[in-house]
PLY file of the C-alpha trace (Angstrom):
ply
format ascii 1.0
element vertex 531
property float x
property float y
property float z
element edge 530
property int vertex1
property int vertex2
end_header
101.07 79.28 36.03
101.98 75.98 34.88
105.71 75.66 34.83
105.97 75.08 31.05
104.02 77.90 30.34
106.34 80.21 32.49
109.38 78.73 30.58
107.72 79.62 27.59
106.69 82.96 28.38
110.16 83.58 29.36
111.47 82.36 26.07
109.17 84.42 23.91
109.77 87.89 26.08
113.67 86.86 25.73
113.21 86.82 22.22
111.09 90.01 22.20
113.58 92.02 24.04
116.34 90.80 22.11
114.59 91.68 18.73
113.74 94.97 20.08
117.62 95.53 21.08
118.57 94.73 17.54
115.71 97.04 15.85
116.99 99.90 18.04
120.62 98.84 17.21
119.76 99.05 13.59
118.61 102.68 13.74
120.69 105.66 12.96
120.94 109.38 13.90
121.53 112.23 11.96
119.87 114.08 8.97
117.13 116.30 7.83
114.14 114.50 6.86
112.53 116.71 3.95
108.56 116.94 3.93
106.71 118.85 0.86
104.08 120.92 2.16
101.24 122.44 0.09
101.28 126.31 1.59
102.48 128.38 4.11
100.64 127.27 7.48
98.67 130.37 9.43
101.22 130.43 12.31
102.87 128.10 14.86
100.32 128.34 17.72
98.39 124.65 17.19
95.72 126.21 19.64
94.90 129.08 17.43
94.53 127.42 14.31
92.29 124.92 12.28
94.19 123.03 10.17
96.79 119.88 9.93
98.66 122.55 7.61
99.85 123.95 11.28
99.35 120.34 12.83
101.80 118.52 10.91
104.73 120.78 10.89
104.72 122.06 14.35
103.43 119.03 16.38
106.85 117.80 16.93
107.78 121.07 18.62
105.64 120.15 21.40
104.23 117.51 24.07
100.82 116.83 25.02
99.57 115.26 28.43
99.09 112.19 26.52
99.02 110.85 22.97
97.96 108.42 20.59
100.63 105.67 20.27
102.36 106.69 17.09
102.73 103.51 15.89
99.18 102.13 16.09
97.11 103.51 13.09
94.02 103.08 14.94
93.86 105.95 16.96
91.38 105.29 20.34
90.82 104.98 24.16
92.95 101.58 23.97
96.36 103.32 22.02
96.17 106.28 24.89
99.85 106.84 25.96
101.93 109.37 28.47
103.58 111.86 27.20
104.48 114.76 30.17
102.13 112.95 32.25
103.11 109.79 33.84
99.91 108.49 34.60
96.09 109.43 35.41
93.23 108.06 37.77
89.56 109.40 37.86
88.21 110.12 41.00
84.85 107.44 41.49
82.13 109.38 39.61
84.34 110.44 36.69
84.16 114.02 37.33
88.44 114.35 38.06
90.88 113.23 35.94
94.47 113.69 37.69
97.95 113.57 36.05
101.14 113.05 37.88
104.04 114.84 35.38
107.09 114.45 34.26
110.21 116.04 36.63
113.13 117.58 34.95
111.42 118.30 31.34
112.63 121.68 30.10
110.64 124.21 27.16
112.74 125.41 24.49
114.26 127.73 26.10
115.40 126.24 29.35
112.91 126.99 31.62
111.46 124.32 33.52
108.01 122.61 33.14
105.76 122.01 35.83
102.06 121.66 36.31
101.51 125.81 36.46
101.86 125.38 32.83
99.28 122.68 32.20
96.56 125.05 34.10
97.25 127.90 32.05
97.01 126.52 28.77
93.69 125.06 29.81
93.03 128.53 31.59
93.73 130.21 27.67
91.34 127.94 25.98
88.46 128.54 28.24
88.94 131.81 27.92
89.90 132.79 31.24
93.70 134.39 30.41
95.31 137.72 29.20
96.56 138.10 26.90
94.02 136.01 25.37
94.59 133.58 22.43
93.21 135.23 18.58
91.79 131.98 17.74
89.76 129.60 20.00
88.66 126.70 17.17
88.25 123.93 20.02
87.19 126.18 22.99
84.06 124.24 22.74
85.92 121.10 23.21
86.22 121.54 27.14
82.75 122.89 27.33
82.17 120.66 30.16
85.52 121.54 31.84
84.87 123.87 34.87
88.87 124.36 35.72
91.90 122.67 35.73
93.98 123.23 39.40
98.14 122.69 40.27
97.93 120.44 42.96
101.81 120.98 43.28
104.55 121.25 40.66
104.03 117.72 38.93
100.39 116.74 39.52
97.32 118.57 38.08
93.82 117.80 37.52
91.08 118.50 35.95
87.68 119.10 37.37
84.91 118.34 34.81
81.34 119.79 35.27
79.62 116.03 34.66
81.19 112.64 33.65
82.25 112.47 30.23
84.65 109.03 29.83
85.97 110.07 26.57
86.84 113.11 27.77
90.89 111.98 27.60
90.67 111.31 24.03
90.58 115.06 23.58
93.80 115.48 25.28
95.51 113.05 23.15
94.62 114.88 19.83
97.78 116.64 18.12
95.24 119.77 18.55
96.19 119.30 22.23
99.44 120.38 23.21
100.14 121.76 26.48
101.84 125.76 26.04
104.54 127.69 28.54
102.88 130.20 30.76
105.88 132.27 30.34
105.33 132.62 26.93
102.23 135.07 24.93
99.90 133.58 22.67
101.44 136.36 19.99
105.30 134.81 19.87
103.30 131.04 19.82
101.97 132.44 16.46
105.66 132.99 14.94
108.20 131.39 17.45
106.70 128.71 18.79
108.13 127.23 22.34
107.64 123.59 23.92
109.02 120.55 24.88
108.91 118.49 22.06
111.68 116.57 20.07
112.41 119.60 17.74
113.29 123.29 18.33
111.22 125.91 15.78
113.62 127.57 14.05
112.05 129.76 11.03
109.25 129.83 9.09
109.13 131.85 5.49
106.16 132.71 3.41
105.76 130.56 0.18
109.68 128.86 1.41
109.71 126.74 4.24
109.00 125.28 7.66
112.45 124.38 9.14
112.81 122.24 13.02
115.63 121.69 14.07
116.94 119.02 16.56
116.19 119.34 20.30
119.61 118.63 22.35
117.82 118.03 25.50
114.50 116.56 24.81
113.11 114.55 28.14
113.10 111.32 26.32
116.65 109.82 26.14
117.72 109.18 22.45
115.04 111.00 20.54
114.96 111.91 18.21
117.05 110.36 15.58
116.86 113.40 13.09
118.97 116.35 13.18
115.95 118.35 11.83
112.77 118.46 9.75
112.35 120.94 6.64
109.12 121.40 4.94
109.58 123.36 1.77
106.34 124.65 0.59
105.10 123.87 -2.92
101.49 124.82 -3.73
101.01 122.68 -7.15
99.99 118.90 -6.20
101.43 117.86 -9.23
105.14 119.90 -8.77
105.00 118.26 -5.13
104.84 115.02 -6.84
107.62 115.68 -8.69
110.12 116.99 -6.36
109.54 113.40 -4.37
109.74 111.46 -7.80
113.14 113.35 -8.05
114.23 112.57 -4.80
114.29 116.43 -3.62
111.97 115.55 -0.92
112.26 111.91 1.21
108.15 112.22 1.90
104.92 113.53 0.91
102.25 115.83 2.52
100.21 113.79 4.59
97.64 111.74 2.39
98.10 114.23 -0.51
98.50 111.62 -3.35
95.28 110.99 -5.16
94.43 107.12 -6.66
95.91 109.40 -10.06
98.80 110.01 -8.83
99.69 107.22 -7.06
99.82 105.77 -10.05
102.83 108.11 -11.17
104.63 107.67 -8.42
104.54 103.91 -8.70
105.55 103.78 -11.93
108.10 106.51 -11.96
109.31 105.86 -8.24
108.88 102.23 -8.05
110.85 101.58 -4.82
108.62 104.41 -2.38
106.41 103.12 0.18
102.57 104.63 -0.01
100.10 104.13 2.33
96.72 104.67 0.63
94.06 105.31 4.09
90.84 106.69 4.28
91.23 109.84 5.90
88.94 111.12 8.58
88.24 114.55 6.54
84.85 115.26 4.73
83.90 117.37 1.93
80.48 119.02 3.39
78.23 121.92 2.20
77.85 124.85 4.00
75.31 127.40 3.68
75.15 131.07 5.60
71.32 130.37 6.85
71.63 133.95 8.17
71.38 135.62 4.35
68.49 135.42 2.54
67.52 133.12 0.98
69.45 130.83 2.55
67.52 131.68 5.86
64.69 129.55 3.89
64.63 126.02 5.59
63.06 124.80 1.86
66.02 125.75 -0.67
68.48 124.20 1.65
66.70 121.13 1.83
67.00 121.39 -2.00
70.23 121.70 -1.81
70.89 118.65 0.38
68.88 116.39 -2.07
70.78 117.45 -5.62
74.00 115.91 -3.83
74.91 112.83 -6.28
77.54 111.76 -3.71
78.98 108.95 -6.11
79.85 111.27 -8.76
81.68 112.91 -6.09
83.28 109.78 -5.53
83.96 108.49 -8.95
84.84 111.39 -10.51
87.68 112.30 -7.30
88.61 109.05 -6.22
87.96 106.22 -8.56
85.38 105.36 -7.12
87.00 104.31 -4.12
85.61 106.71 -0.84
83.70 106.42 1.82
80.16 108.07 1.51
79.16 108.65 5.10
77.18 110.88 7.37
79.59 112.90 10.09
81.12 110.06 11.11
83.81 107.13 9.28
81.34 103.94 9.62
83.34 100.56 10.42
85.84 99.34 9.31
87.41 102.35 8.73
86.03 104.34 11.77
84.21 103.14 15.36
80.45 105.74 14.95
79.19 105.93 11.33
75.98 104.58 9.92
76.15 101.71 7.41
75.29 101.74 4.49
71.60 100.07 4.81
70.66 102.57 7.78
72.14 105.64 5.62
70.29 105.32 2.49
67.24 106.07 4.43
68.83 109.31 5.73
67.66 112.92 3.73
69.76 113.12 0.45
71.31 109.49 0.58
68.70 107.60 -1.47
67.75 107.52 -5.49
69.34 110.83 -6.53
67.07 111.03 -9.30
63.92 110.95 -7.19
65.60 113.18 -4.90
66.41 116.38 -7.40
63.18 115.55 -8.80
62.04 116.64 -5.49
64.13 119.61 -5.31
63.29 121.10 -8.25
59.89 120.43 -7.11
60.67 123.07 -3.84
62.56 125.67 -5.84
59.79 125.79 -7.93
57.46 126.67 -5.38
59.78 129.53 -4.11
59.34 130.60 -7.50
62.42 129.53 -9.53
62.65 128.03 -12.26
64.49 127.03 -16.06
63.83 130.85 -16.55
64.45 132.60 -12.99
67.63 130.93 -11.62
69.34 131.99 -8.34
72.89 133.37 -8.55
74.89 132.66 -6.04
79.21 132.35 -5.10
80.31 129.16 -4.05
83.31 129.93 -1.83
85.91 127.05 -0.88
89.96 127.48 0.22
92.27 127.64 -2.16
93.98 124.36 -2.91
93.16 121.59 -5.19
91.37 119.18 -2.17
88.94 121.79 -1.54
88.47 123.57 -5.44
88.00 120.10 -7.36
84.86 119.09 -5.17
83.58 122.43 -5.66
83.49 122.73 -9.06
81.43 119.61 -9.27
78.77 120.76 -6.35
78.68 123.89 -8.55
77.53 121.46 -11.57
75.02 119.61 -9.38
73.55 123.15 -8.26
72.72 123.48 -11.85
70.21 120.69 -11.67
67.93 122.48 -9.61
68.62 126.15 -10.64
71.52 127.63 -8.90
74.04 129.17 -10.49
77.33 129.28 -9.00
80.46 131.56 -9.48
83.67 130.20 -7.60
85.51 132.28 -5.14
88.62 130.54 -3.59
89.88 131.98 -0.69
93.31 131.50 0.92
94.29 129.58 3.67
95.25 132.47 5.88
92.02 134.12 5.42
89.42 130.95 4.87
88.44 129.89 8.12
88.60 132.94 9.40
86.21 134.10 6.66
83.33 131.26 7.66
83.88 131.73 11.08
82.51 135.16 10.98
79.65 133.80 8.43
81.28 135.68 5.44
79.80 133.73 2.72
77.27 132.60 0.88
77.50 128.94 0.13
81.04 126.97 0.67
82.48 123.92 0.12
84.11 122.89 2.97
86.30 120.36 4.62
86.10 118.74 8.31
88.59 117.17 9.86
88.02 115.27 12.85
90.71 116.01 15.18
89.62 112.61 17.65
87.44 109.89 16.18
85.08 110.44 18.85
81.33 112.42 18.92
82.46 114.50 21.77
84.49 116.04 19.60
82.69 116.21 16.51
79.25 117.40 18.08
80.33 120.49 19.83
83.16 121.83 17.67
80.54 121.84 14.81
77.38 121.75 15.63
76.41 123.36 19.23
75.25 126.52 19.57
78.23 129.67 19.60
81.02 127.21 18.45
83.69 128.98 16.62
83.52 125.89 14.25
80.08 125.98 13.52
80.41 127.53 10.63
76.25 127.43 9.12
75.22 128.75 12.41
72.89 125.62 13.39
72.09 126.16 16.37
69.30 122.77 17.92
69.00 123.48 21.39
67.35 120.14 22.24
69.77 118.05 20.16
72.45 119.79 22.35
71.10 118.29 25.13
71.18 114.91 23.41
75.04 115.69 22.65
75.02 116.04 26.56
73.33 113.02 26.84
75.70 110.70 24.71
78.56 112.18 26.26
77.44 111.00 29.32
77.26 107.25 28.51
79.82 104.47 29.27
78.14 102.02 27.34
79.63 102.31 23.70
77.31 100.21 21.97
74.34 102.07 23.46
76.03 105.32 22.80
76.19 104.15 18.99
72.98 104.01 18.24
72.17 107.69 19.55
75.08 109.20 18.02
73.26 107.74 15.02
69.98 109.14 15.59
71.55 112.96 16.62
73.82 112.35 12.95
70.27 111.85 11.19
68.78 114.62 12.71
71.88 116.73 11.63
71.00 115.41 7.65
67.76 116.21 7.73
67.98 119.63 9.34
70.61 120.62 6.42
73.08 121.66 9.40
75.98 120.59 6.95
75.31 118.16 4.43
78.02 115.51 4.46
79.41 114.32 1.14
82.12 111.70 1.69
85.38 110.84 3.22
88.18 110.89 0.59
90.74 108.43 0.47
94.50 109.65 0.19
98.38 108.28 0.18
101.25 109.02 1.84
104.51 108.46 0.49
107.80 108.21 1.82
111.56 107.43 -0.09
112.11 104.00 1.05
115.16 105.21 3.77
112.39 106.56 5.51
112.53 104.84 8.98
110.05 104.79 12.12
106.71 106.83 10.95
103.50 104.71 10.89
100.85 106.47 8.85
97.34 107.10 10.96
94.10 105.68 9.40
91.42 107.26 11.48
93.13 110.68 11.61
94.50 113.50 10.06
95.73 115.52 13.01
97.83 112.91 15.40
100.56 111.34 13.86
103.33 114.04 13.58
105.97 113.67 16.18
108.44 112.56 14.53
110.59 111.68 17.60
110.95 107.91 16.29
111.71 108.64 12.40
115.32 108.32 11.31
116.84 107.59 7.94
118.82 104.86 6.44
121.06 106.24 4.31
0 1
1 2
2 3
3 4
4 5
5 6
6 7
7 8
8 9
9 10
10 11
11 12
12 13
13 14
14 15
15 16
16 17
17 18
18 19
19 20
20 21
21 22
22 23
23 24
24 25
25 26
26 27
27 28
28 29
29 30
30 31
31 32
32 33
33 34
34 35
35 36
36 37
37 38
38 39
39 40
40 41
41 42
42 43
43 44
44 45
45 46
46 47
47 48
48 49
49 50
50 51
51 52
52 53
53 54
54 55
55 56
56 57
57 58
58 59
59 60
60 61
61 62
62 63
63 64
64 65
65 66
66 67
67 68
68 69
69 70
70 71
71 72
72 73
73 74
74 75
75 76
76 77
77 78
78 79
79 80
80 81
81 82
82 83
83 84
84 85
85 86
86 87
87 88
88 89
89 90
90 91
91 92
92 93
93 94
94 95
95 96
96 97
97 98
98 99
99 100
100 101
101 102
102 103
103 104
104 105
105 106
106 107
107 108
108 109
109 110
110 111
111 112
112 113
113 114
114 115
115 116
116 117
117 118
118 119
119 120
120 121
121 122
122 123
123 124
124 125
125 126
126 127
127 128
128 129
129 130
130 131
131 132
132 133
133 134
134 135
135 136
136 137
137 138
138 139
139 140
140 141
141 142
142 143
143 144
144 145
145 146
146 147
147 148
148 149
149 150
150 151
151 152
152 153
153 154
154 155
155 156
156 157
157 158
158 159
159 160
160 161
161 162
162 163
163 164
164 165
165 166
166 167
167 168
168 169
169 170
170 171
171 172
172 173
173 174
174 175
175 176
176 177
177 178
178 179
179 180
180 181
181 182
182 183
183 184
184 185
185 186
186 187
187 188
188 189
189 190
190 191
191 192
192 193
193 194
194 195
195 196
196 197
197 198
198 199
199 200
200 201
201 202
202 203
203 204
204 205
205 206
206 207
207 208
208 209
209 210
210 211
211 212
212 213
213 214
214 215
215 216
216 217
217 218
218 219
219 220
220 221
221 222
222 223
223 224
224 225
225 226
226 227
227 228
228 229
229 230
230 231
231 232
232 233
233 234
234 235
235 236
236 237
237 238
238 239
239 240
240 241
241 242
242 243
243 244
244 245
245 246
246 247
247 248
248 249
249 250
250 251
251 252
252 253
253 254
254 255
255 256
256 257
257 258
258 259
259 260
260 261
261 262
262 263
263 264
264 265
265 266
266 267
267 268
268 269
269 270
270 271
271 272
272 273
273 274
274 275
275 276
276 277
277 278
278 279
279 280
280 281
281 282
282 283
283 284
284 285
285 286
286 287
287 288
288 289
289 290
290 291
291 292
292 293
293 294
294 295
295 296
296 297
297 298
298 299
299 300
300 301
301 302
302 303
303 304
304 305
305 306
306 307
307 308
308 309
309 310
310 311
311 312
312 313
313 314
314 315
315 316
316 317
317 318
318 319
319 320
320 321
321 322
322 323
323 324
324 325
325 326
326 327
327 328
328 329
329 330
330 331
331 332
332 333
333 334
334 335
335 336
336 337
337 338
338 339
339 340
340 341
341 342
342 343
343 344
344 345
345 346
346 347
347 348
348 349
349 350
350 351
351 352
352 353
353 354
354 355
355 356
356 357
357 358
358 359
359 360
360 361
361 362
362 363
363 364
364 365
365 366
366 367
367 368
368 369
369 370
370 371
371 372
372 373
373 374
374 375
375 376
376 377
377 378
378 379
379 380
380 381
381 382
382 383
383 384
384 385
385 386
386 387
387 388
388 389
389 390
390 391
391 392
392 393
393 394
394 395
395 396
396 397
397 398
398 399
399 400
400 401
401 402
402 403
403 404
404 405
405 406
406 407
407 408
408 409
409 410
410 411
411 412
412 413
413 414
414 415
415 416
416 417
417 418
418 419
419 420
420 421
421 422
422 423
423 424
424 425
425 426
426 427
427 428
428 429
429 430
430 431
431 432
432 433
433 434
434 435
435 436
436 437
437 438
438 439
439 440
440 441
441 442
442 443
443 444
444 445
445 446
446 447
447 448
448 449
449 450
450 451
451 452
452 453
453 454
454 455
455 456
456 457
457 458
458 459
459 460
460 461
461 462
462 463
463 464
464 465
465 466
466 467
467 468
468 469
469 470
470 471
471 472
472 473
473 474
474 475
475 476
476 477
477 478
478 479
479 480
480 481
481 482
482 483
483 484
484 485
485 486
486 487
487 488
488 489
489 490
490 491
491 492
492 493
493 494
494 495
495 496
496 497
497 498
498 499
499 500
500 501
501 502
502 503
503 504
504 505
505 506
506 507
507 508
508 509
509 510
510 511
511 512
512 513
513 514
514 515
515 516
516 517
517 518
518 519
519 520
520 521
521 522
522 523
523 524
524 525
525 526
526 527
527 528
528 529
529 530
């Protein structure tokens, strides 16, 4: 290097490390950072459940392998860091991913961590442990994982059945976490043990979610906060105004609407909100197992009365993503644009295309005088109800009738998984921007996710296929024929992805608000609060 340059570089990383000193300098321990949440999450046990109502106020009770830099918004392979793994190397043909692990980390309750434990939580979601977990959302996840061995105490790996390159970005999803052997699936559900910054220490129905601080977490320092309380307050609009108030220092994760940011700006004019599109999509489900839902016509009908930009303007002001499974760029790495998905089933002229629909029911023999009754089912708070009271309108259009049945959280995905249910509106989260994780969790054949039952036995294999591939750009363009195929078979007719801010009081310190997901940004180990 030219000796100028070297001078310089020294100069600038001087300056760096000096800046950093005085940023770390400036941060202060001590006090409960307050978080409204919107219900009462299903349990503790992340593994068991389907929902970043469990994600968000239990990830910072544990550790993962590895996770997505919490202070990159962007979540992918590039923002990969270690958590209780120190580092990882495949072996030449991409079929064994090793960790070396952290010595000296402790769970909870003072027991040690080793690499036993990462093999039987792995073990528990392939289903090869007793006592077994309840819920297995992502067991299709590691589809391709054959076993994971203990090589010794702090080094384990993971033997995969083919290559998959993206198969780490699985284990760096908040959905991820690695559990304590010593510990049953049952007590995960209600007293949650890891590693993680904060220690679980109660949970009440319709109260609160209450952490408190972990005296001997592995990283030196963290976290700054004695503890983290989520109070639970169902009504959007009383959440809003327990933050304008003050009684709570930030808002559920992208829970403020482009109404009600409004409100808060005008009545809380010094809060921070981060307005991101969120990886989640409103989708239609149908049970194609009850008649006559099993008919491939009327759900093709249904697919083509979507008016996705009433959806969108009536929601969100008009300003959502309308997309296919996947976030298209900038806001997401896989998704079709807009000029290749207007030529998709359901995304062109929505007059044309109910025109057609009404055309099929017809010909199944309804009609302005023989309509079809049916419930609409969705979960029971406002992000799922207020989209399904408008797909109940656009029903209308070609003559279905629907009644609204809201279910709640506790009993809703548990309710679709067993194919309980007529016609839903749902909601998908993506728990890794990646089609690894989208393809199998809801759309291969047996997944506990897939809620419609689809079930495409050579598409699978194309899911296989795209897995396979290290070129991304390649990849792209058949994750975008397999997303097509998904549209036109009516597997789950995509809607949009909403948009939605997060708030904090502006002594909020040290939380960077994730753009491409819904599920990873919840540790909390960095936050602290200047006041």
């Amino acid at each position: 290097m030219n000796p100028v340059f070297r001078t310089l570089a020294a100069a600038v990383a001087a300056t760096a490390m000096t800046i950093g000193a005085t940023a770390a300098l400036a941060q202060k321990s001590g006090g409960i950072l307050k978080i409204s949440h919107r219900e009462t999450p299903p349990s503790g046990s992340i593994h068991e459940e389907a929902t970043n109502s469990t994600v968000a106020p239990y990830m910072g009770v544990y550790n993962n392998l590895v996770m997505f830099d919490q202070h990159k918004p962007v979540n992918s392979l590039d923002t990969i860091v270690p958590d209780l793994a120190t580092e990882w190397t495949w072996n030449a043909d991409k079929t064994q991913l090793t960790f070396k692990l952290r010595q000296g980390v402790k769970w909870h309750d003072g027991k040690p961590f080793t690499a036993k434990d990462v093999k039987c939580t792995w073990d528990l979601l392939l289903g090869n442990a007793k006592p077994a977990l309840r819920k297995n959302p992502r067991k299709i996840w590691y589809v391709n994982l054959d076993k994971v061995t203990a090589d010794n105490d702090y080094q384990a790996t993971f033997h995969l059945k083919r290559t998959q390159p993206a198969f780490i970005m699985l284990l760096a999803s908040g959905y991820s976490p690695v559990y304590p052997c010593h510990v049953p699936p049952a007590k995960m559900r209600t007293h949650p043990i890891g590693t993680g910054p904060f220690k679980f220490v109660e949970q009440k129905q319709n109260e609160h979610v209450k952490l408190t601080k972990n005296p001997d977490y592995w990283k030196k320092g963290r976290p700054y906060l004695d503890g983290i309380e989520w109070p639970i307050i169902k009504s959007r609009s009383t959440r809003v105004l327990a933050f304008i108030a003050g009684d709570v220092d930030m808002t559920y994760p992208s829970d403020i609407t482009h109404a009600l940011l409004k409100d808060v700006k005008k009545q809380a004019p010094k809060a921070v909100c981060n307005m991101v599109t969120t990886n989640v999509n409103r989708n239609l489900i149908v049970n194609r197992d009850k008649p006559p839902f099993d008919n491939a016509k009327i759900r093709q009908a249904m697919a083509l009365t979507l008016d996705r930009q009433a959806f969108v303007d009536i929601l969100s002001e008009g300003d959502a993503v309308i997309s296919a499974n996947f976030l298209p760029s900038p806001y997401g790495v896989w998704g079709m644009p807009p000029e290749v998905l207007k030529n998709v089933l359901g995304y062109g002229d929505v007059k044309a295309n109910r025109e057609k629909a009404r055309g099929i029911m017809k010909s199944l023999g309804y009609g302005p005088d023989k309509r079809l009754k049916v419930k609409v089912s969705t979960r029971n708070i406002a992000i799922y109800r207020d989209p399904a009271v408008i797909l109940i309108d656009h029903l209308k259009e070609i003559y279905i009738d629907g009644e609204l049945e809201t279910v709640e959280t506790s009993n809703w995905h548990a309710k679709v998984g067993r194919k309980d249910y007529m016609v839903g509106m749902n909601l998908t989260g993506l728990g890794v921007d990646d089609p690894d994780a989208m393809f199998y969790e809801n759309y291969a054949c047996g997944s506990e996710r897939n809620y419609t039952g689809y079930c495409n036995k050579e598409l699978q294999a194309l899911f296989d296929k795209q897995s396979m591939m290290d070129d991304q750009e390649a990849r792209k363009k058949l994750v975008w024929e397999i997303d097509t195929k998904l549209q036109e078979d009516v597997a789950r007719p995509i809607i949009f992805n909403a948009k939605g801010a997060t708030c904090y009081q502006s002594h909020v310190k040290g939380i960077t608000t994730m753009s491409n997901s819904s599920y990873n940004g919840y540790r909390f180990e960095d936050a602290w609060l200047d006041k």
